[in-house]
N, CA and C atoms as a LAMMPS dump frame, in Angstrom:
ITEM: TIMESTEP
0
ITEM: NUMBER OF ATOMS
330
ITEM: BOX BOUNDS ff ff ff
-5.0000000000000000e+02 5.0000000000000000e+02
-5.0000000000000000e+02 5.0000000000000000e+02
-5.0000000000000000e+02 5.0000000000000000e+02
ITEM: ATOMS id mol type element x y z
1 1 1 N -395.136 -332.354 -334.347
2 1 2 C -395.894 -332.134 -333.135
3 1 3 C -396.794 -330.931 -333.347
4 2 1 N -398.041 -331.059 -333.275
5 2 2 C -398.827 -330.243 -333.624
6 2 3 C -399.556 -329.334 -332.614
7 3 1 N -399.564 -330.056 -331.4
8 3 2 C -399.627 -328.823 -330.275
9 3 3 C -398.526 -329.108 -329.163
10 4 1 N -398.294 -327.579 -328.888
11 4 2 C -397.867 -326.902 -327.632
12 4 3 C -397.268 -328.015 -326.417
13 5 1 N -396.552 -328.147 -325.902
14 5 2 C -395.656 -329.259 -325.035
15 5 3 C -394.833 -328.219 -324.087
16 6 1 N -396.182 -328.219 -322.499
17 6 2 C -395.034 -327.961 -321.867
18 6 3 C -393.687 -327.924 -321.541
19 7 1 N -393.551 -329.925 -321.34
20 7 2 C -392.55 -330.501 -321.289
21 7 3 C -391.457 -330.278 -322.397
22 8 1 N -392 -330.445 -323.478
23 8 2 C -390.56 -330.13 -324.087
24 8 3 C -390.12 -328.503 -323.679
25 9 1 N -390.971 -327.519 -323.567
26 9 2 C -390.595 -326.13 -323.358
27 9 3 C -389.39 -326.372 -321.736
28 10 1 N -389.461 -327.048 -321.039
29 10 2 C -388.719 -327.216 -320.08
30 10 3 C -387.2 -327.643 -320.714
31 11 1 N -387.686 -329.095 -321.608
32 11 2 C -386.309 -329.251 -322.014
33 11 3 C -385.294 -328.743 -322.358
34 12 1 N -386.684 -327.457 -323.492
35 12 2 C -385.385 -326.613 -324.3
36 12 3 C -384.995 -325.275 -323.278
37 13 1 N -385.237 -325.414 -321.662
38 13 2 C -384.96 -324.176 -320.799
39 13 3 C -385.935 -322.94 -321.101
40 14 1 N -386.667 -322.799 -322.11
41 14 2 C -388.097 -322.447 -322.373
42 14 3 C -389.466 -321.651 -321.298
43 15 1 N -388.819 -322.587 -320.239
44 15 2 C -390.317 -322.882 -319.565
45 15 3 C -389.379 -323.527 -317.951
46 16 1 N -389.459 -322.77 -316.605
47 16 2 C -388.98 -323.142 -315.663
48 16 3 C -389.688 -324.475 -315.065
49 17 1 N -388.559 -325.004 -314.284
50 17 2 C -389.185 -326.314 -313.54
51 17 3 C -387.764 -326.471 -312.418
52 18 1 N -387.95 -327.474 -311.264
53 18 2 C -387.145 -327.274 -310.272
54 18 3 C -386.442 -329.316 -310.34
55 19 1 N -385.672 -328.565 -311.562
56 19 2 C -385.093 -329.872 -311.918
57 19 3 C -383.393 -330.385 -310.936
58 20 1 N -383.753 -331.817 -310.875
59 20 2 C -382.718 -332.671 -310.473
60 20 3 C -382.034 -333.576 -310.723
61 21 1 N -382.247 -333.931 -311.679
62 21 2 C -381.204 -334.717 -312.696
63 21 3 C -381.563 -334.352 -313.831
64 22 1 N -380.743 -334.312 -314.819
65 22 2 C -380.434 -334.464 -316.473
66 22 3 C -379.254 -335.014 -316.994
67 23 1 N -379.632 -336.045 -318.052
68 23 2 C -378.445 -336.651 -318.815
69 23 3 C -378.706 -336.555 -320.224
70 24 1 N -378.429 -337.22 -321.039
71 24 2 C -378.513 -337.23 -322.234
72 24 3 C -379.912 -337.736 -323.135
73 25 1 N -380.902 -338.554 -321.953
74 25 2 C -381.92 -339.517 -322.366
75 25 3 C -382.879 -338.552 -321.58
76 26 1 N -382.72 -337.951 -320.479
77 26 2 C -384.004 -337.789 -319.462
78 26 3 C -383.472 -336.364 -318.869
79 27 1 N -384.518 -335.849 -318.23
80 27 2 C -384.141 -334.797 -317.358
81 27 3 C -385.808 -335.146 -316.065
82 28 1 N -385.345 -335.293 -314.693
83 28 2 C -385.843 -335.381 -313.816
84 28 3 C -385.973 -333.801 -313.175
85 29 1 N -387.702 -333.429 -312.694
86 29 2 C -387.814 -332.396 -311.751
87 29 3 C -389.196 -332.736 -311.179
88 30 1 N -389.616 -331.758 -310.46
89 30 2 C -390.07 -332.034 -308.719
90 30 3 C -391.687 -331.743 -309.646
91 31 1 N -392.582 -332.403 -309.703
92 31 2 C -394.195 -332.208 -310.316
93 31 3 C -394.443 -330.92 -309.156
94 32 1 N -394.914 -329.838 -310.393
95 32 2 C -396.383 -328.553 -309.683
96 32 3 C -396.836 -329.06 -308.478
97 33 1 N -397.524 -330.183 -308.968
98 33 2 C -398.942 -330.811 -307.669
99 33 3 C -398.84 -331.591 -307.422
100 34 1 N -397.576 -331.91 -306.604
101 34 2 C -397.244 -333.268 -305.839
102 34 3 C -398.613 -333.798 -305.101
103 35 1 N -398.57 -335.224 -305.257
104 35 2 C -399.372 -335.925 -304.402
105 35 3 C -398.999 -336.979 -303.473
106 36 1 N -398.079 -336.79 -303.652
107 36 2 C -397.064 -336.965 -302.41
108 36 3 C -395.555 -336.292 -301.788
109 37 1 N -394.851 -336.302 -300.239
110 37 2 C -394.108 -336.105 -300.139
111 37 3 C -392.794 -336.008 -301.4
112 38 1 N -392.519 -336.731 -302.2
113 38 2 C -391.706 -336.941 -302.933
114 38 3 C -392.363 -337.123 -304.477
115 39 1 N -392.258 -336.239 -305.07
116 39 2 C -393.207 -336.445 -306.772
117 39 3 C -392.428 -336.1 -307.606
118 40 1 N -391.754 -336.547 -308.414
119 40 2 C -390.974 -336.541 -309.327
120 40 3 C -391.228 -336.733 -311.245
121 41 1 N -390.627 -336.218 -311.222
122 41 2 C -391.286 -336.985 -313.353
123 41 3 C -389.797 -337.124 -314.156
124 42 1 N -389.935 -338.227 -314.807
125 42 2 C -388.64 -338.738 -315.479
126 42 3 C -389.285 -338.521 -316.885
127 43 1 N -388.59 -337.695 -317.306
128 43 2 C -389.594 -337.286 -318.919
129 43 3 C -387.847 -337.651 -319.958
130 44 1 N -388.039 -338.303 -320.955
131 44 2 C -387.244 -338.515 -321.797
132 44 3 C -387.339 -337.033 -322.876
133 45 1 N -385.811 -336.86 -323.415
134 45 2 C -385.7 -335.586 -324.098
135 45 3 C -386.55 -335.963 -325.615
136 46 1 N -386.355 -336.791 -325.765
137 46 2 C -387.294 -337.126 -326.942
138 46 3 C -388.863 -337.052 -326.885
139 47 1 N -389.814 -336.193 -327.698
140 47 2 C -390.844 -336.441 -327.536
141 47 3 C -391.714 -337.271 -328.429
142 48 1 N -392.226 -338.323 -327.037
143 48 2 C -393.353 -339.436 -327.367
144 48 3 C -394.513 -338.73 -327.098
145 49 1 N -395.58 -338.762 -327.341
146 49 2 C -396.536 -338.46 -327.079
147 49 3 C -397.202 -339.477 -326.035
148 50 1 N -397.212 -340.699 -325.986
149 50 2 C -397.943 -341.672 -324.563
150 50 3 C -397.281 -343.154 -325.186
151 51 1 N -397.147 -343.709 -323.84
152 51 2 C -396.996 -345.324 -324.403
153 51 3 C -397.579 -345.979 -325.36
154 52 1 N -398.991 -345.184 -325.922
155 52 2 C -399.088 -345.966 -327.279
156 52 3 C -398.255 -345.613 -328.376
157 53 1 N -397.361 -344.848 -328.386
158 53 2 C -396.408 -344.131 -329.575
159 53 3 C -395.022 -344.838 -329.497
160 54 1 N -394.981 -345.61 -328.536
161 54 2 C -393.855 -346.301 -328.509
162 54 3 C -393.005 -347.061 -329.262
163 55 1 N -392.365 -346.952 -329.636
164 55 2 C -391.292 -347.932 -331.177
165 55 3 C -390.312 -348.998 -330.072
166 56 1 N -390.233 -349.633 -331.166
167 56 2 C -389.071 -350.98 -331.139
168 56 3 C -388.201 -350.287 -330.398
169 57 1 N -387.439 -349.324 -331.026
170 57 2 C -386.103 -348.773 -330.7
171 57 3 C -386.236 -347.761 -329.457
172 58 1 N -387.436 -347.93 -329.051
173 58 2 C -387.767 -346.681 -327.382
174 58 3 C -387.433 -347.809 -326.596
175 59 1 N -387.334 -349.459 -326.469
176 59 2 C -387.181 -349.892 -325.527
177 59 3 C -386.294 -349.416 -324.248
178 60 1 N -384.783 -349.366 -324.681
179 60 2 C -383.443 -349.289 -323.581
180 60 3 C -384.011 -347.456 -323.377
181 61 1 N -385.231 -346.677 -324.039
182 61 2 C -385.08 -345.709 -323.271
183 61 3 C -386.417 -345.851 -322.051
184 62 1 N -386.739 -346.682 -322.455
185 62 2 C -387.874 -347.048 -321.19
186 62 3 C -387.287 -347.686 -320.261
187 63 1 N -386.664 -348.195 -320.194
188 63 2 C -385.551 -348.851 -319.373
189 63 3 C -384.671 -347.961 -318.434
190 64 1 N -384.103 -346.932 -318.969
191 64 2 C -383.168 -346.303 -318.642
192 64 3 C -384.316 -345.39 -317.445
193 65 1 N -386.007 -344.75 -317.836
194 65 2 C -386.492 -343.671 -317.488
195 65 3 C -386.688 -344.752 -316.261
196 66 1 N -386.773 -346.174 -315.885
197 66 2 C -386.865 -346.821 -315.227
198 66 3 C -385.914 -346.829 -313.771
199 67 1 N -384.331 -347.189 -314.079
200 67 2 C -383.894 -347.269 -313.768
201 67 3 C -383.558 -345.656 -312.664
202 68 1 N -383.365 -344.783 -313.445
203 68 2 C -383.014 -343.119 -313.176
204 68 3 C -384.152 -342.934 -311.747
205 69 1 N -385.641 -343.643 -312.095
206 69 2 C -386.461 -343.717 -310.88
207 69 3 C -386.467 -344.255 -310.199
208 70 1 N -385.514 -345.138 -310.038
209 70 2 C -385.015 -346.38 -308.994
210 70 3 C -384.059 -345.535 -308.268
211 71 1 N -382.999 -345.067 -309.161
212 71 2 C -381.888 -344.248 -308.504
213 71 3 C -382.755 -342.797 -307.514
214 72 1 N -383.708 -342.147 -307.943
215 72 2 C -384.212 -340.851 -307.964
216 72 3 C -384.916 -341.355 -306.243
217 73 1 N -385.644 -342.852 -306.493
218 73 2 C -385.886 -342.801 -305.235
219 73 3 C -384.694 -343.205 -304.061
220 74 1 N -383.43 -343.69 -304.366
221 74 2 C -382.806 -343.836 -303.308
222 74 3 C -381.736 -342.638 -302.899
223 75 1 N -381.716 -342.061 -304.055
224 75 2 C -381.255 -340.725 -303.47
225 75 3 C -382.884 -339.739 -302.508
226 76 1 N -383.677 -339.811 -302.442
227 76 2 C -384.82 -339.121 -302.027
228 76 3 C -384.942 -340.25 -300.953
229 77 1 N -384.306 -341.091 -300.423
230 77 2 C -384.554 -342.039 -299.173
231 77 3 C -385.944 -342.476 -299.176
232 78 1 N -386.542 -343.194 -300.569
233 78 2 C -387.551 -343.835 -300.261
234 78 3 C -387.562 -344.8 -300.793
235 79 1 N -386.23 -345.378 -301.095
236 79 2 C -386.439 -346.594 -301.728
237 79 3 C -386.595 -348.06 -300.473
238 80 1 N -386.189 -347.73 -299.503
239 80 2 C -386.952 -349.019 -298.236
240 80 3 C -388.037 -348.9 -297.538
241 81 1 N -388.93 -347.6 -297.804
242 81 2 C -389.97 -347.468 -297.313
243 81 3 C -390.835 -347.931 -298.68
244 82 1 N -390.502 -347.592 -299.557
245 82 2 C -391.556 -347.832 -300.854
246 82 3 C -392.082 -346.734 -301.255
247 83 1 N -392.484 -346.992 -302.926
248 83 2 C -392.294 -346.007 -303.939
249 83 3 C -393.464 -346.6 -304.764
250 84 1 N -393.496 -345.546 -305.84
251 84 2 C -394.23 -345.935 -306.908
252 84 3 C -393.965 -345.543 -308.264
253 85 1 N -394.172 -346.314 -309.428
254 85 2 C -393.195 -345.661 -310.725
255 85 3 C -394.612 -345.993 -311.514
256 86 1 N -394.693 -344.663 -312.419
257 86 2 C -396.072 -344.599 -312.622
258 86 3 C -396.255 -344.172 -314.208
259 87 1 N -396.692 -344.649 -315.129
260 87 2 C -397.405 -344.182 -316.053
261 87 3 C -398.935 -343.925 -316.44
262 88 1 N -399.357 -342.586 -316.789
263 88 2 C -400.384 -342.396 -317.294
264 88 3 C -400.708 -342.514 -318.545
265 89 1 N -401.506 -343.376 -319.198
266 89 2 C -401.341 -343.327 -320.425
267 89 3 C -403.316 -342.778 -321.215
268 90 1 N -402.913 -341.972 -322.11
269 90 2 C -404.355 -341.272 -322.432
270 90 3 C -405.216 -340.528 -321.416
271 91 1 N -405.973 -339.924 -321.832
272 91 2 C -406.777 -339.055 -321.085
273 91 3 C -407.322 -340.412 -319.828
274 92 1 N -407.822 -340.968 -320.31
275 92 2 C -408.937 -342.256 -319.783
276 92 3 C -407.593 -343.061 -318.571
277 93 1 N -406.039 -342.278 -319.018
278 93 2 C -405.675 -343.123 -318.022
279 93 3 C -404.756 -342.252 -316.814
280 94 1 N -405.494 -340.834 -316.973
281 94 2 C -404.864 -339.824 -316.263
282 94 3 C -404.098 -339.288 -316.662
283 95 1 N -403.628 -339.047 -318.378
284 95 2 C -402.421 -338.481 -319.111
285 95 3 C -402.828 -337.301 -319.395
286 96 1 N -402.363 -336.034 -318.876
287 96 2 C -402.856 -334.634 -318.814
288 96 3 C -401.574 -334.016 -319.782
289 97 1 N -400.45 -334.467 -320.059
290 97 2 C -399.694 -333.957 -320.689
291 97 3 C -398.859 -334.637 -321.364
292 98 1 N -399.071 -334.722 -322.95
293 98 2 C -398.99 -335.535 -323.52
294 98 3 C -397.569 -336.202 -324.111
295 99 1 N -396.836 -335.808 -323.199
296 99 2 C -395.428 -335.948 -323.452
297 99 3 C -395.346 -337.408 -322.358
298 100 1 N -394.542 -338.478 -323.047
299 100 2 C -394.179 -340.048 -322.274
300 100 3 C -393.384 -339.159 -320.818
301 101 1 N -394.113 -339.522 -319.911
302 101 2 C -392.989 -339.075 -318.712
303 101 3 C -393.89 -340.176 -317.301
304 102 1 N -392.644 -340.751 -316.692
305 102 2 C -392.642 -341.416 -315.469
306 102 3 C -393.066 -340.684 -314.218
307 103 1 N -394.02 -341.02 -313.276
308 103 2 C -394.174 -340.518 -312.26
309 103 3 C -393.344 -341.306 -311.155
310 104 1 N -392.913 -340.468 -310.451
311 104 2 C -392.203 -341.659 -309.039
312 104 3 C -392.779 -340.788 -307.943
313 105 1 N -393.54 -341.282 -307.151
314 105 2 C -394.191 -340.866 -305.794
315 105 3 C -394.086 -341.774 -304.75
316 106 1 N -393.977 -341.096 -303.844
317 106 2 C -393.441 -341.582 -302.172
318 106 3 C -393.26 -341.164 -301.119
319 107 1 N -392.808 -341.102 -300.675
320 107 2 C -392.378 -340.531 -299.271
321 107 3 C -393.734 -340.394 -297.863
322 108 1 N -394.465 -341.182 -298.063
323 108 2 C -395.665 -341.141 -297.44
324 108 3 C -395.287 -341.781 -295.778
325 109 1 N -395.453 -341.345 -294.52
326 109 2 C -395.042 -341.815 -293.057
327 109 3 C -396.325 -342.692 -293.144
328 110 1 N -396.213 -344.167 -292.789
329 110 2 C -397.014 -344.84 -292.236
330 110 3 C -397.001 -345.37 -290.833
């Protein structure tokens, strides 16, 4: 890895963030600049650089960063109002930090 990674600086406790879950695959905390009520990022401890870096063997962890945001929204009570599970991928696709990480946003009153 040739430049600088916030995200991993969080992983390694490095670098503060206002985290709410961590397991062995992922560690979940609350995004800087929420753009919504509820903004979350499911970043895997492994660093990918974007869904184009993805291998065979990242599947069950794409899966898992999946699932953790399924759970993340029903503990955050937005999983019957509706949610969103989000990847940015490349600059061109809103990827500001180049570490693979899930957005889950929600909590919006309609």
């Amino acid at each position: 890895m040739s430049e600088h990674c916030i995200f991993c600086d969080i992983l390694n406790k490095k670098a503060p963030a206002d985290i709410v879950y961590e397991d062995d695959l992922v560690i979940v905390f609350k995004d800087i600049r929420p753009q919504a009520p509820v903004h979350l990022l499911v970043v895997p401890h492994k660093h990918i650089r974007s869904i184009n870096e993805l291998a065979d063997e990242d599947r069950n962890l794409v899966a898992h960063m999946i699932f953790v945001g399924k759970e993340q929204a029903r503990q955050n009570n937005i999983n019957k109002s509706g949610y969103n599970l989000l990847f940015n991928v490349e600059s061109g696709g809103g990827q500001v930090i180049f570490h693979l990480h899930l957005h889950l946003i929600g909590g919006y009153v309609r």
